[in-house]
ChimeraX commands (.cxc) that place a marker at each C-alpha (Angstrom):
marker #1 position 47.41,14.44,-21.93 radius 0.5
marker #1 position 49.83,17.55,-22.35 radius 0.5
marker #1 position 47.47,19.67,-22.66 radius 0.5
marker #1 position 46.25,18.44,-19.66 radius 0.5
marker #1 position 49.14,19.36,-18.16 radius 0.5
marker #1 position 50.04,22.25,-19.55 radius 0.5
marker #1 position 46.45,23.99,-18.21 radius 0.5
marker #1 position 47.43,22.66,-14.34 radius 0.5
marker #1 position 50.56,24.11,-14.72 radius 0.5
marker #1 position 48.64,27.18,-15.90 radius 0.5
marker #1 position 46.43,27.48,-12.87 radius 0.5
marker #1 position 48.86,26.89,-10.76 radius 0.5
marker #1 position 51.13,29.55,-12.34 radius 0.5
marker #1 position 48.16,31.81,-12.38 radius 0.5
marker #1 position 47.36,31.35,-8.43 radius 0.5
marker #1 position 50.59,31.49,-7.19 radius 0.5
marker #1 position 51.19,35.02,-9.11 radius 0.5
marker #1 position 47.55,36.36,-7.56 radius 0.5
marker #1 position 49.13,35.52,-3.98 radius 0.5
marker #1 position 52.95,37.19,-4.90 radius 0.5
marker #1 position 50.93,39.96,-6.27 radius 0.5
marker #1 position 48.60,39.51,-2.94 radius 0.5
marker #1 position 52.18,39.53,-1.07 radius 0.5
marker #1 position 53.52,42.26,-2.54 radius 0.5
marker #1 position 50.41,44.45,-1.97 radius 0.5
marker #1 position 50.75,43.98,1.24 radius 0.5
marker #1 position 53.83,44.27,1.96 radius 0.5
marker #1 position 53.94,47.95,0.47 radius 0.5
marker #1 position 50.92,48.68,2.31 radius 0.5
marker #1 position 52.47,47.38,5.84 radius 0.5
marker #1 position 55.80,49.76,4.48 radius 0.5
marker #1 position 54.02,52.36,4.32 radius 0.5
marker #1 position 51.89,52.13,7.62 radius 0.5
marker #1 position 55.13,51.87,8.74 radius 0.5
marker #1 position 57.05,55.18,7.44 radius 0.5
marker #1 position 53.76,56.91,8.21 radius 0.5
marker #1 position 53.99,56.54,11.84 radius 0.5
marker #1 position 57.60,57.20,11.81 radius 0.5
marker #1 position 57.17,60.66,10.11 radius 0.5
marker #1 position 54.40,61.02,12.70 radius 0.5
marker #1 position 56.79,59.44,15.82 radius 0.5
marker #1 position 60.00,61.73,14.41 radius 0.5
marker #1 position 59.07,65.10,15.65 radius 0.5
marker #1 position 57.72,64.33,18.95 radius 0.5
marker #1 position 60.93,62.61,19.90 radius 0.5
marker #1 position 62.91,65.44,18.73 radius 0.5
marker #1 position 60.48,67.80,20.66 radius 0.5
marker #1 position 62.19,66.19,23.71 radius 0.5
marker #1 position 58.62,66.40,25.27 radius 0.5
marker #1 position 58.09,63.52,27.97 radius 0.5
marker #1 position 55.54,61.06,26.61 radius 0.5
marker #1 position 53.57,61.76,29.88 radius 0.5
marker #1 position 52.60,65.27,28.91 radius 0.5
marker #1 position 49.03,65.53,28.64 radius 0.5
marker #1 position 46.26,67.60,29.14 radius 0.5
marker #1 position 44.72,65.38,31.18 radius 0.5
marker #1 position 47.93,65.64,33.61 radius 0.5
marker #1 position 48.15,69.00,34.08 radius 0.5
marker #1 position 47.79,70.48,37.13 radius 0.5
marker #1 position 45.60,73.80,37.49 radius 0.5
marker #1 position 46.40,74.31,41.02 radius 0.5
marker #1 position 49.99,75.47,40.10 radius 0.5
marker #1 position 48.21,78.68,38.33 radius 0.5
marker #1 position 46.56,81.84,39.21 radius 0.5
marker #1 position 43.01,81.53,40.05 radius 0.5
marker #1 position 42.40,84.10,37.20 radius 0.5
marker #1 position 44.71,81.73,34.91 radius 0.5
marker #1 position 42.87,78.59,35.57 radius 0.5
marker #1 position 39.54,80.16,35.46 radius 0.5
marker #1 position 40.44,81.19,31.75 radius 0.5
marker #1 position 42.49,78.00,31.13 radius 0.5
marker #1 position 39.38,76.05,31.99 radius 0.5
marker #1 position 37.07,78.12,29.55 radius 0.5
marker #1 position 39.60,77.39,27.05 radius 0.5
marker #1 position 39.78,73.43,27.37 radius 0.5
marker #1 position 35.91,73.27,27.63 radius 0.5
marker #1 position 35.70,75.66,24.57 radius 0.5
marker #1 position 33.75,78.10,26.19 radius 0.5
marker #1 position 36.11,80.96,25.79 radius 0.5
marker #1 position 37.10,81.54,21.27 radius 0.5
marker #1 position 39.97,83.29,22.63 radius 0.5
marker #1 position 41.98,86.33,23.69 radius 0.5
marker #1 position 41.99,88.32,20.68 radius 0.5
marker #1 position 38.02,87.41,20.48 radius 0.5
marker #1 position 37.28,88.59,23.75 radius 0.5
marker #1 position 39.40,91.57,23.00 radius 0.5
marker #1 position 41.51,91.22,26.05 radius 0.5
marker #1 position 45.37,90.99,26.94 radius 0.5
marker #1 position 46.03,87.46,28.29 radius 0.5
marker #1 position 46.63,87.11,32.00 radius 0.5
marker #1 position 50.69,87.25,32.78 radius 0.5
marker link #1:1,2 radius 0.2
marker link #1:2,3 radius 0.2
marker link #1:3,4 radius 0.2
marker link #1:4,5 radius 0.2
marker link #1:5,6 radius 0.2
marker link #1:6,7 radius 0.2
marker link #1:7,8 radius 0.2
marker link #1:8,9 radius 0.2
marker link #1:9,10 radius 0.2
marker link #1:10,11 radius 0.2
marker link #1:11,12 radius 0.2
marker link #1:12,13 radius 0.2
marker link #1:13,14 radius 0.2
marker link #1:14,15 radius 0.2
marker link #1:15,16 radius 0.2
marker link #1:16,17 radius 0.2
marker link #1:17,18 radius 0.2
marker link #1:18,19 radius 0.2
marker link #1:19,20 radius 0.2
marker link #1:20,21 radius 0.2
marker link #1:21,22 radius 0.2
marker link #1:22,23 radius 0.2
marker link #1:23,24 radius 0.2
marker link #1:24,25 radius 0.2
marker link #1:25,26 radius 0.2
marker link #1:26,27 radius 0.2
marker link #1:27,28 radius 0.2
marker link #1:28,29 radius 0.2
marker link #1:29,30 radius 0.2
marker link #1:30,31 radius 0.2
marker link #1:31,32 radius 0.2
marker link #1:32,33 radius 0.2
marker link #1:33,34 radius 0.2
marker link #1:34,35 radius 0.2
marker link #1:35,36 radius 0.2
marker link #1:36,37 radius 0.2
marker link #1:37,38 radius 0.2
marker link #1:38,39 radius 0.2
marker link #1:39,40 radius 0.2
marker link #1:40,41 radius 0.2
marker link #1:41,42 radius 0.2
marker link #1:42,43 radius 0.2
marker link #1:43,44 radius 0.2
marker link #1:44,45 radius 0.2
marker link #1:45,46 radius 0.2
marker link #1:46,47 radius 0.2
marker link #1:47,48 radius 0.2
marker link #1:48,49 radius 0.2
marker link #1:49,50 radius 0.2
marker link #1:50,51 radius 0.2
marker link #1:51,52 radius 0.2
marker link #1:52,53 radius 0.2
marker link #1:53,54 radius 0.2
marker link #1:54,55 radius 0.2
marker link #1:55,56 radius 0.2
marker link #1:56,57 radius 0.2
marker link #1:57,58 radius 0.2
marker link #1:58,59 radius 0.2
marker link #1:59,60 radius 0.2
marker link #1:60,61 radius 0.2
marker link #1:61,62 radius 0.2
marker link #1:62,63 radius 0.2
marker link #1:63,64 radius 0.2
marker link #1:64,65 radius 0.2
marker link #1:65,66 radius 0.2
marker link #1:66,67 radius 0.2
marker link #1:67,68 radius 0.2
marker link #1:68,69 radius 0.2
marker link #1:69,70 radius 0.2
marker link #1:70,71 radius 0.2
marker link #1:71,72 radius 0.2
marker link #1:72,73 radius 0.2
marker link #1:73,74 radius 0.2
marker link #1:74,75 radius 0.2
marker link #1:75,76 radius 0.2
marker link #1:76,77 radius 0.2
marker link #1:77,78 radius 0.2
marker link #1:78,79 radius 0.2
marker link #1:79,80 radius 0.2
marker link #1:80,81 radius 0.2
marker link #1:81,82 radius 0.2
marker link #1:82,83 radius 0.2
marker link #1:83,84 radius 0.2
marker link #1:84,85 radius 0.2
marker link #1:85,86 radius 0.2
marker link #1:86,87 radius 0.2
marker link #1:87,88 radius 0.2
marker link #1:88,89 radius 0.2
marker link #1:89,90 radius 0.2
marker link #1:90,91 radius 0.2
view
């Protein structure tokens, strides 16, 4: 009978390790997700730039017609760029 007991007590030592170690795994794992998007999150905050910006937002009609023309090639990737095309960039 005590050895009977001693193997529960075995198997239950054994399964409740394999979930701490289960626990612990991911734990570090969520940590580390975690600090990840932090280092990622850091600079753009201290960039200052309004979460808003996008590309997506931006409004063409504020620029030259020339401008948007080559802005345009450039988001579609039509255009490599200036120094490709072996021009000066519009001012």
């Amino acid at each position: 009978m005590p050895n009977e007991r001693l193997r529960t007590w075995q198997v239950g030592a054994i399964a409740q390790y394999e979930r701490y170690e289960r626990y612990l795994l991911d734990l570090v794992t969520r940590e580390s997700q975690d600090l990840e998007q932090k280092r990622i999150q850091r600079p753009l905050r201290q960039s200052r730039i309004p979460a808003e910006k996008a590309l997506a937002n931006f409004n063409l009609k504020r620029l030259s017609p020339k401008v948007a023309l080559l802005t345009k090639s450039l988001i579609e990737g039509e255009v490599k760029s200036f120094v490709d095309m072996a021009i000066n960039p519009p001012s």
